[in-house]
Legacy VTK file of the C-alpha trace (Angstrom):
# vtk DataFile Version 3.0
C-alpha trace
ASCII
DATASET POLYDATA
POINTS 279 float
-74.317 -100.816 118.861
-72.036 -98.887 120.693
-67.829 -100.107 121.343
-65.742 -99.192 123.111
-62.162 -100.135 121.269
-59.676 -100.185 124.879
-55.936 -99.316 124.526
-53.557 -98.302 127.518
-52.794 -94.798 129.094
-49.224 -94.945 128.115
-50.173 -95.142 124.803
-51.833 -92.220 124.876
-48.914 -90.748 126.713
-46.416 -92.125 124.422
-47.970 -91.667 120.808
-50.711 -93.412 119.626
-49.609 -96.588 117.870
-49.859 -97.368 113.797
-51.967 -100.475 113.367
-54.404 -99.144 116.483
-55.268 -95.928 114.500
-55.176 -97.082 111.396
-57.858 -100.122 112.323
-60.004 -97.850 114.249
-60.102 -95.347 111.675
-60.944 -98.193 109.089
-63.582 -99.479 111.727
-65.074 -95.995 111.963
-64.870 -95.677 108.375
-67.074 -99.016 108.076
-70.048 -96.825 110.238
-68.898 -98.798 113.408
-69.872 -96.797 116.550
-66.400 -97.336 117.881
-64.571 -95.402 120.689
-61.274 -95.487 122.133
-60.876 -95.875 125.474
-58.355 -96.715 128.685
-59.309 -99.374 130.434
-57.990 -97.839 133.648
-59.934 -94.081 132.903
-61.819 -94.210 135.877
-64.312 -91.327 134.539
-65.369 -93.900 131.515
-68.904 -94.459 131.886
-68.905 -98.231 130.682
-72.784 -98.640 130.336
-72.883 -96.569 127.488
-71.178 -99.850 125.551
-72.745 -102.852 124.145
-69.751 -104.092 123.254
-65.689 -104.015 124.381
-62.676 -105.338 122.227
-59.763 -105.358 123.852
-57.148 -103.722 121.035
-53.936 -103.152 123.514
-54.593 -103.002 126.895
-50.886 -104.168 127.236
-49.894 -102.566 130.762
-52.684 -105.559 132.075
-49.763 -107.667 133.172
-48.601 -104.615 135.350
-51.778 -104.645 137.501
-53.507 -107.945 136.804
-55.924 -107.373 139.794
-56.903 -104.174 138.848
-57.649 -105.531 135.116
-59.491 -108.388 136.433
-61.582 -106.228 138.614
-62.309 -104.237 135.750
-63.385 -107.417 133.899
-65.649 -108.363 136.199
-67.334 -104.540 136.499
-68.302 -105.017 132.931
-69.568 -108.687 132.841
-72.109 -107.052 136.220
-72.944 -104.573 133.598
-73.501 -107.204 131.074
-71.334 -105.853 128.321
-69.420 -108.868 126.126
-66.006 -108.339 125.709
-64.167 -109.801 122.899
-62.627 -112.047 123.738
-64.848 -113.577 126.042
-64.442 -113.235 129.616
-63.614 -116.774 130.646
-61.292 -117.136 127.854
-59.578 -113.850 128.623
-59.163 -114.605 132.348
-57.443 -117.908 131.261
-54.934 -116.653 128.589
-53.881 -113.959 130.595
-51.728 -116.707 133.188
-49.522 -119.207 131.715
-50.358 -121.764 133.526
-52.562 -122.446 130.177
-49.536 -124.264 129.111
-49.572 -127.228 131.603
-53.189 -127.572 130.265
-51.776 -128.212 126.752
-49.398 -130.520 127.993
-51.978 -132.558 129.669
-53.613 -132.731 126.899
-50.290 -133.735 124.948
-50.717 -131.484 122.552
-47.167 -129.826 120.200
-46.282 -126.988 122.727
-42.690 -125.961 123.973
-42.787 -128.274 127.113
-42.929 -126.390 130.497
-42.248 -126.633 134.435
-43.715 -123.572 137.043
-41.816 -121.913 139.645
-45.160 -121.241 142.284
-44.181 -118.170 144.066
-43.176 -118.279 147.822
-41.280 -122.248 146.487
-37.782 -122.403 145.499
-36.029 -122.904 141.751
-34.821 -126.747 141.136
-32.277 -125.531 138.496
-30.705 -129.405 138.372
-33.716 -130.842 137.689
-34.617 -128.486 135.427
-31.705 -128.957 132.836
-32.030 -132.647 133.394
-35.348 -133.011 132.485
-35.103 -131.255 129.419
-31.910 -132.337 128.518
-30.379 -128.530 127.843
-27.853 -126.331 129.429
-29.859 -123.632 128.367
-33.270 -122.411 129.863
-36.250 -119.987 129.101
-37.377 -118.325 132.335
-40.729 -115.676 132.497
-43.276 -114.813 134.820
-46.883 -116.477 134.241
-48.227 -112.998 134.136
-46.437 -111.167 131.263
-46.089 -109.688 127.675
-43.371 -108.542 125.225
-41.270 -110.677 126.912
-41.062 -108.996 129.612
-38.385 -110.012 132.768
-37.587 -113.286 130.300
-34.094 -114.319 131.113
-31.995 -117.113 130.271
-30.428 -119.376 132.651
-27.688 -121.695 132.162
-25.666 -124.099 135.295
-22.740 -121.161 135.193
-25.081 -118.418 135.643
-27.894 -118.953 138.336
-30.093 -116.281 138.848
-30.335 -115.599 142.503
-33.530 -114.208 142.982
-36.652 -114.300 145.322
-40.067 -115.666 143.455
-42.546 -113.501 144.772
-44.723 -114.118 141.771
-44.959 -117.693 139.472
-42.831 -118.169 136.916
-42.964 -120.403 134.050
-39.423 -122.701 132.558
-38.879 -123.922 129.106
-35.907 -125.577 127.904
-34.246 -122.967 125.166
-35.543 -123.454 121.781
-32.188 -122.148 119.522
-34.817 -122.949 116.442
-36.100 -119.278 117.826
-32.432 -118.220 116.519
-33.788 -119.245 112.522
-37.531 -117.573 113.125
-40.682 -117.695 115.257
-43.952 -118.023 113.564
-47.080 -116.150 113.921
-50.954 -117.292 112.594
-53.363 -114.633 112.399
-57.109 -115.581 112.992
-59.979 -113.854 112.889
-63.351 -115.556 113.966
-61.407 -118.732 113.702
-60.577 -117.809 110.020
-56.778 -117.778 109.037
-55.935 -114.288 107.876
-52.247 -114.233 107.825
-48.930 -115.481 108.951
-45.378 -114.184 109.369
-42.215 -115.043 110.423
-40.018 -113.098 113.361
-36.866 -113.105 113.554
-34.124 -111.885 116.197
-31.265 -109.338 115.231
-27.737 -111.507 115.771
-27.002 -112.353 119.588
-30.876 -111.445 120.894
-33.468 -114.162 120.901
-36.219 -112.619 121.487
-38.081 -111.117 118.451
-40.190 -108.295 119.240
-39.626 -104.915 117.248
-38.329 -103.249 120.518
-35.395 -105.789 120.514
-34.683 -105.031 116.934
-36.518 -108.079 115.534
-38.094 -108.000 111.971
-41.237 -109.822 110.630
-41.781 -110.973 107.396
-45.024 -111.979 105.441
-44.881 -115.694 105.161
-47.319 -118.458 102.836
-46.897 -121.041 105.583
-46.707 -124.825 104.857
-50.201 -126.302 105.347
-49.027 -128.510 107.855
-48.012 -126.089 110.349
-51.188 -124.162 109.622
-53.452 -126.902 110.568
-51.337 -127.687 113.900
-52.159 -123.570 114.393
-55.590 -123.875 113.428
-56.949 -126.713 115.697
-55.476 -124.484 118.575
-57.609 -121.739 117.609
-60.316 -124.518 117.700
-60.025 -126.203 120.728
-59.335 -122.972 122.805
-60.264 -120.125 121.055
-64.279 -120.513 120.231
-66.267 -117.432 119.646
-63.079 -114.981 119.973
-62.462 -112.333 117.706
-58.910 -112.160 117.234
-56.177 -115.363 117.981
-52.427 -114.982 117.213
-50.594 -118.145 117.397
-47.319 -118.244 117.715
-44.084 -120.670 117.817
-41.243 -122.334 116.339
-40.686 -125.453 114.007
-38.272 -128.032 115.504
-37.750 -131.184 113.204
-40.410 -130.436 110.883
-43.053 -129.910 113.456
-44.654 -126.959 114.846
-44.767 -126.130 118.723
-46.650 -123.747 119.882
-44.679 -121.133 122.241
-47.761 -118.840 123.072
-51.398 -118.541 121.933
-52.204 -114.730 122.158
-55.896 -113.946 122.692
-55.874 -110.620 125.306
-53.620 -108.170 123.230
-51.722 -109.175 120.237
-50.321 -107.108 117.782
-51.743 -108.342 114.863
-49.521 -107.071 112.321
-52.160 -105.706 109.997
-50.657 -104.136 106.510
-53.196 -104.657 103.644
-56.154 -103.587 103.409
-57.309 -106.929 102.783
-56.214 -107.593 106.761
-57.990 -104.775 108.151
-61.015 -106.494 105.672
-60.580 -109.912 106.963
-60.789 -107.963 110.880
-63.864 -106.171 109.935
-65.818 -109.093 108.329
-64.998 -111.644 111.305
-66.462 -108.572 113.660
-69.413 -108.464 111.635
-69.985 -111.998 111.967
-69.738 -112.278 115.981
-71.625 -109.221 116.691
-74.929 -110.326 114.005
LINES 1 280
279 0 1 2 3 4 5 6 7 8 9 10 11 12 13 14 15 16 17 18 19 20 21 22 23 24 25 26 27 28 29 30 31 32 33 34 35 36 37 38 39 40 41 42 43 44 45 46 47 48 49 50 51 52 53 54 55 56 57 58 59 60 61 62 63 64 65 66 67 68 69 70 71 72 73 74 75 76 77 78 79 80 81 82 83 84 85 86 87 88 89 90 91 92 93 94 95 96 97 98 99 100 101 102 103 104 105 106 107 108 109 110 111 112 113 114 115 116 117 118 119 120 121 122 123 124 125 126 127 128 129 130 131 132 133 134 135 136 137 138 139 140 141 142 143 144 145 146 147 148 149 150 151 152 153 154 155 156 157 158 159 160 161 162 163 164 165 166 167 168 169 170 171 172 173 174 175 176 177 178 179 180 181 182 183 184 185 186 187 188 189 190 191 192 193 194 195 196 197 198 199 200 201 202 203 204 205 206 207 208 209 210 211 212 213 214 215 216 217 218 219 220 221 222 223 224 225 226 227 228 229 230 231 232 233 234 235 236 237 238 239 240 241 242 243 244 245 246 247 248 249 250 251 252 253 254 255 256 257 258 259 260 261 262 263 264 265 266 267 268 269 270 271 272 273 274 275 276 277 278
C-alpha cells in the first residue's frame, strides 16, 4: 500500500517540523510505503495512493474551499483519507460545537456570529454571566484571529465570515488539557499552560506542555468523545479545561493536531493503531 503522509508548503518553506520527520522517518523505518506530500502541489499525481493521512495540512483554514475541493478529488479517486472524509469535513467548522450542546454533553458552552448578521455583545455577557468573552472564527487553527472581548472594549468589526463566542474560561489561566488517541486507544495526555498575561497556550505564544497521568475521570469524559464522534479515525486530540472538578471539552482535534509525540513508545502506539485501520 502506497501513502501519501500530507503536510503544508510553508512547511517546506519554513523548515520541516520535529515530530513530522521524526514520525515519518519512524513510519518509513516500519517498511511503510509512506511519502510526503503538499496537499496543494498541483503536479502530485494522487492515484498513485491507496491511502492519505493528513499529518499537518495546517494552512487548510486559509483556503477551506480549495481543501475541500481537494477532498472531494480524492474520495472520486477512491483513496481513504484518515480521518475519514465525512468526519474531516465536519471537524474542520465549529459549528460541531452547537451539536455537542444539543446533545448536552461537558463542552465550553457557545453562541455563533453567522457572517453578513451583527454581534449581540449584551446578550452575550448576559447569557453567560461574564464580562469576559472568547471570540474565533468557525474556520480556524492555532488560535488564530481569537480575541477577547469585554463591555469596555468592543471590537468594531465587519463579520464577513462566522464566528464562534464562548464565555472566558480563566481555568485556561491554571492549564488546558490534551488526550491523545490513537484508533480510539488513549496514548497520552498533557497539560498546556500559558506564559503570565497570555491565555492562549500554543508554543508560538510561549506556552509549555507537560506530560500529565490524568485523573480517570477526566479521561473517560475524553474518551466517550473520541467514541461518539471519532469512529474509525486514526488520530483524536482532545482538548479542554477542568472547571469545578469537571472536564469541558474546548476543542476535539481530528484534521491536524500536533500530537506531541516524545517516546518512542508514542510513535509505537501511532504505528500499531495504523496497522490496525489499514488490515
Amino acid at each position: 500500500m502506497k501513502i501519501a503522509y500530507i503536510c503544508y508548503e510553508g512547511q517546506l518553506l519554513q523548515g520541516l517540523s520535529d515530530e513530522d520527520t521524526l514520525l515519518l522517518n519512524f513510519l518509513q523505518q516500519k517498511g511503510l510505503d509512506i511519502h510526503r506530500e503538499v496537499w496543494t502541489d498541483a503536479g502530485v499525481k494522487w492515484e498513485q495512493y491507496q491511502l492519505v493521512i493528513l499529518k499537518s495540512p495546517w494552512d487548510y483554514i486559509d483556503n477551506i474551499k480549495a481543501f475541500y475541493s481537494w477532498l472531494s478529488k480524492l474520495e472520486s479517486l477512491q483513496i481513504r483519507l484518515l480521518n475519514p472524509y465525512d468526519i474531516v469535513r465536519w471537524n474542520s467548522d465549529k459549528h460541531y460545537i452547537r451539536e455537542m450542546m444539543d446533545a448536552d454533553l461537558p463542552v465550553i458552552p457557545a453562541v455563533y456570529i453567522e457572517k453578513g448578521t451583527q454581534p449581540l455583545w449584551p446578550a452575550y455577557f448576559s447569557n453567560f454571566n461574564t464580562d469576559k468573552l472568547i471570540v474565533k472564527p468557525c474556520i480556524s487553527g492555532g488560535s488564530k484571529n481569537t480575541f477577547v472581548v469585554t463591555p469596555g472594549k468592543l471590537p468594531a468589526l465587519v463579520f464577513d465570515e462566522a464566528f464562534m463566542v464562548q464565555p472566558f474560561m480563566p481555568e485556561i489561566l491554571e492549564g488546558e488539557w490534551s488526550f491523545l488517541f490513537f484508533n480510539g486507544v488513549f496514548s497520552h495526555c498533557l497539560l498546556k499552560r500559558p506564559v503570565p498575561g497570555e491565555f492562549r497556550v500554543q508554543r508560538q505564544f510561549g506556552g509549555s506542555a507537560e506530560p500529565q497521568t490524568p485523573p480517570a475521570a477526566y479521561l473517560a469524559t475524553a474518551l466517550s468523545f473520541v467514541e461518539r464522534y471519532a469512529n474509525g479515525c486514526l488520530y483524536a486530540r482532545v482538548d479542554g479545561v477542568v472547571k469545578e472538578g469537571r472536564f469541558l471539552l474546548m476543542e476535539l482535534e481530528l484534521i491536524e493536531p500536533l500530537l506531541f509525540l516524545s517516546t518512542s513508545e508514542q510513535y509505537e502506539h501511532y504505528y500499531q493503531a495504523l496497522k490496525q485501520i489499514i488490515a
